[in-house]
N, C-alpha and C positions, 0 to 999 in steps of 0.2 A: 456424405462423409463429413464430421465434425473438423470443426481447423483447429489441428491439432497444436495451437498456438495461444486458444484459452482452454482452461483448464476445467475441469468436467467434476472437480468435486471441490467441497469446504478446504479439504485438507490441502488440496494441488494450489487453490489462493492461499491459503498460509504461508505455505513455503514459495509458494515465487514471492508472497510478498517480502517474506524476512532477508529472502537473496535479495530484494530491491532496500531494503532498508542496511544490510553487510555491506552487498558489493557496489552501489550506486553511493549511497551517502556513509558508508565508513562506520555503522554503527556496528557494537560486538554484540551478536547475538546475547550473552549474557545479560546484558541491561534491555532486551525487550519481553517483555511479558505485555499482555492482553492488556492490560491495565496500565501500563506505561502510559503517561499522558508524552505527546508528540513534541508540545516544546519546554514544559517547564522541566519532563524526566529525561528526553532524549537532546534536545539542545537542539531542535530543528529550525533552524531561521525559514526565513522567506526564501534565499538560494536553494537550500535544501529541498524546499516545498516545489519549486518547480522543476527541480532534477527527478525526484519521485515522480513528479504528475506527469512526467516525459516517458520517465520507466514506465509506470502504469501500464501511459498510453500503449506503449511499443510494447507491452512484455504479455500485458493481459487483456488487454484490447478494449478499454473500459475508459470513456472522459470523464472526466472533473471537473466542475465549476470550479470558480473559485469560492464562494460563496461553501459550499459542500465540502472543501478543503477546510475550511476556515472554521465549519463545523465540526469535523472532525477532530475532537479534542485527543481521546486513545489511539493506542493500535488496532486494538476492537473494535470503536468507530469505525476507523479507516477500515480495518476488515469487513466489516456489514456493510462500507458503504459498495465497497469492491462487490460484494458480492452480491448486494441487488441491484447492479447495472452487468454484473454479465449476462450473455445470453449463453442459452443451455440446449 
């Protein structure tokens, strides 16, 4: 039986991500698009980065380097990178 606590398509990491970027870091949906860079368009400091990398962790089950954080320039980024460390 799958653990129904990672998500099983593209779509299901979308949206838990953007509930981690709303309800974890205060951002309005409005200002995220794919293409949103993480800290010049959404104002994501270093605190930011590690309340996400916490949600992440807990919400999709998925670690982050820091390194691979730090890479992650978009949402898009951060979206591929979420979604070639889940397991399916």
């Amino acid at each position: 039986m799958p653990d129904s606590t990672i998500p099983d398509s593209t779509d299901s990491i979308r949206t838990e991500l953007h509930r981690i970027l709303e309800d974890d870091l205060d951002l309005s949906l409005t200002d995220v698009a794919p293409s949103a860079r993480l800290v010049d368009d959404l104002g994501i400091d270093s605190v930011a980065f590690a309340i996400g990398v916490v949600a992440i962790e807990e919400r999709l089950g998925v670690r982050l380097t820091e390194k691979e954080i730090a890479d992650a320039v978009s949402v898009a980024d951060l979206e591929q990178l979420i979604r070639s460390k889940v397991i399916t």
